[in-house]
Residue frames as qw, qx, qy, qz and C-alpha x, y, z in Angstrom:
[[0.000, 0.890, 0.456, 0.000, 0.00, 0.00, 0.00],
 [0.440, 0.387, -0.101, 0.804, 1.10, 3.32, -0.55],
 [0.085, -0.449, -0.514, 0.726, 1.36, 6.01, 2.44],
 [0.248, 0.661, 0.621, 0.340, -1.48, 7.44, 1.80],
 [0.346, 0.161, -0.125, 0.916, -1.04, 11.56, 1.49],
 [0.068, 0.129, 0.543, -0.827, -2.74, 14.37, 3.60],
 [0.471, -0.007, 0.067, -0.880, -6.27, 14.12, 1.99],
 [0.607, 0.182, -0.751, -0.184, -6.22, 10.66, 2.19],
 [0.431, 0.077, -0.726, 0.531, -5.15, 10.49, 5.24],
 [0.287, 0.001, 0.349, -0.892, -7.89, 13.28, 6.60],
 [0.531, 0.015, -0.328, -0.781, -9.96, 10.83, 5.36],
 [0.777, -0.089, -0.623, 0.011, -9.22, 7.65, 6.37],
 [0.236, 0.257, -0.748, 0.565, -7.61, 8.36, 9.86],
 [0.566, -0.134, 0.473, -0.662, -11.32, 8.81, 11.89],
 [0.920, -0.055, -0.072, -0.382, -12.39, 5.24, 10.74],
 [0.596, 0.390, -0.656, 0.250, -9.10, 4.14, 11.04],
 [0.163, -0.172, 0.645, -0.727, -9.34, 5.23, 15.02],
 [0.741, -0.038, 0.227, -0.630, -12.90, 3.68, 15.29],
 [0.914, 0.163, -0.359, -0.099, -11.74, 0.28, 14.22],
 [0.498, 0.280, -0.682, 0.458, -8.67, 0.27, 16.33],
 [0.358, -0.161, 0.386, -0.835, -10.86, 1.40, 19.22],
 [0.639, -0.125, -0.026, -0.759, -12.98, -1.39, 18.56],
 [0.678, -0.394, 0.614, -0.085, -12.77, -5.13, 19.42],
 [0.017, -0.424, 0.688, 0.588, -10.69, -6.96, 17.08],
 [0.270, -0.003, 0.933, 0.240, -13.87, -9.32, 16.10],
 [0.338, 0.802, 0.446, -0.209, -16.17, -6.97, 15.16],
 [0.043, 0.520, -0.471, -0.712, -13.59, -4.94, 12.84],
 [0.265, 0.153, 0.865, 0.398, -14.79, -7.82, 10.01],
 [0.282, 0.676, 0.674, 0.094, -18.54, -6.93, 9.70],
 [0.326, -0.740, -0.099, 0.579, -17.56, -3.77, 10.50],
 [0.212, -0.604, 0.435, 0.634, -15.48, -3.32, 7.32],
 [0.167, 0.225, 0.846, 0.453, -17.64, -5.01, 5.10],
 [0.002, 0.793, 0.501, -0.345, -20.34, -2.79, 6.12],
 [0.057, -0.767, 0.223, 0.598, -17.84, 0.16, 5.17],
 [0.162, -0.152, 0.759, 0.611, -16.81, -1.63, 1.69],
 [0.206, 0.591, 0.775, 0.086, -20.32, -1.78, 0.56],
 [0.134, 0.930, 0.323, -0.109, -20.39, 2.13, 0.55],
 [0.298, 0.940, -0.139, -0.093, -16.83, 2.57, -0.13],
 [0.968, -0.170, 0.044, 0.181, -14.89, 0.14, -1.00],
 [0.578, 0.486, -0.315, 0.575, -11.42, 2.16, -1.66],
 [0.196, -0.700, 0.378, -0.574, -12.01, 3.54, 1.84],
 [0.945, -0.253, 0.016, -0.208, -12.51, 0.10, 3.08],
 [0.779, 0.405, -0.368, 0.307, -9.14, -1.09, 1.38],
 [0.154, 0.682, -0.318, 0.641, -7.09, 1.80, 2.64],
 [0.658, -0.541, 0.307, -0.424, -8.72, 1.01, 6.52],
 [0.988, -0.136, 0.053, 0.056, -7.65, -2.55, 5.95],
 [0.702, 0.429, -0.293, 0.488, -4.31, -2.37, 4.76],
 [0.103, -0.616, 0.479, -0.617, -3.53, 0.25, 7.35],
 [0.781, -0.445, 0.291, -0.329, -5.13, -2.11, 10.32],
 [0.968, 0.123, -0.181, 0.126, -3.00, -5.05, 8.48],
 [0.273, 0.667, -0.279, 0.634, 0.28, -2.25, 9.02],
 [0.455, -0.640, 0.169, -0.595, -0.85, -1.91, 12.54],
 [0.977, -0.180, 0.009, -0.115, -1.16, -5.64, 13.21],
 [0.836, 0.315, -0.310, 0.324, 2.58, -6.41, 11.97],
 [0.019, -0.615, 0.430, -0.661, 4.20, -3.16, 13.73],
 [0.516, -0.558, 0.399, -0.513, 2.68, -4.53, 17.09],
 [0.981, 0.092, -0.145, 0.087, 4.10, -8.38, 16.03],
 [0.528, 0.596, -0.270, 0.541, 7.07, -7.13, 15.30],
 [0.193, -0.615, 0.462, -0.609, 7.25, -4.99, 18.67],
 [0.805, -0.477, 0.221, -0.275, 6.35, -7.99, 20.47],
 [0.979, 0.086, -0.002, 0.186, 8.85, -10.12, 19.00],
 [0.417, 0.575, -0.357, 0.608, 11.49, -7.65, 19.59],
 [0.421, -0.617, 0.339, -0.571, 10.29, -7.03, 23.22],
 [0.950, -0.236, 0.193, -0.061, 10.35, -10.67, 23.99],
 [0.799, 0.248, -0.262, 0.481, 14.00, -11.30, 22.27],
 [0.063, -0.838, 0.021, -0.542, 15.09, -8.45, 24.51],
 [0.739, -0.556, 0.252, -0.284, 13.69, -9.54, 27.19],
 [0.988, -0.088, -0.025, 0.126, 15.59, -13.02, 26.82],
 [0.569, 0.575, -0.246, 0.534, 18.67, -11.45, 25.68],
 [0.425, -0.689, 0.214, -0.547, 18.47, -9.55, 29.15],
 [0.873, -0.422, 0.200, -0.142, 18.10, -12.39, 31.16],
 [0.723, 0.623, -0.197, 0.225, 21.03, -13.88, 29.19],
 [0.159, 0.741, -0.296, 0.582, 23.27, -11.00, 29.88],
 [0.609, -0.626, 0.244, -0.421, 22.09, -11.03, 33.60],
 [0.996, -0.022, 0.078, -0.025, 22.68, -14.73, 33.87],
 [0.777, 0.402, -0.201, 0.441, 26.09, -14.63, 32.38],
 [0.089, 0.728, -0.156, 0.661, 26.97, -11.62, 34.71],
 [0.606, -0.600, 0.219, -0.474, 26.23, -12.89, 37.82],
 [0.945, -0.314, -0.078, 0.038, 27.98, -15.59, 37.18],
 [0.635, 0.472, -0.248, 0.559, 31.15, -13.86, 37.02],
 [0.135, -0.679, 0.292, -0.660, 30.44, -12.24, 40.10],
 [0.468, 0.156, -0.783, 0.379, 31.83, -14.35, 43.37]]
C-alpha cells in the first residue's frame, strides 16, 4: 500500500481510530459494512489495520528477544560475580 497523502489520510484516519478502538472481532462486519459504501475507503482502513497488526508483532517479538537477551546478559553476569 502506498502512504497514503494528507487528503487521504484526513480521510481515512477517523475510521481508522474507530476500528482500532474497537474489538478486534467486530472490525470484520464492520469493514464489510464500510466496503459496501466505499470500497477504496474500506481497502485503505484494511491495509492500514494489516500495518498496525505487523508493527505490534514485530514490537512484540522484539520485546520478547530483549527480554531473553536480558536475562542472558544477567545470567552470564552474575555468574562472574563471586
Amino acid at each position: 500500500m502506498h502512504a497514503p497523502n494528507p487528503d487521504e489520510w484526513q480521510e481515512v484516519s477517523p475510521y481508522l481510530d474507530e476500528a482500532l478502538a474497537m474489538p478486534a472481532e467486530e472490525r470484520a462486519g464492520w469493514l464489510a459494512s464500510l466496503r459496501e459504501s466505499n470500497p477504496e475507503l474500506a481497502s485503505m482502513v484494511e491495509a492500514l489495520l494489516d500495518e498496525h497488526r505487523l508493527l505490534e508483532e514485530e514490537h512484540f517479538s522484539n520485546t520478547v528477544l530483549l527480554n531473553c537477551q536480558s536475562r542472558c546478559w544477567l545470567g552470564k553476569a552474575s555468574a562472574l560475580i563471586p
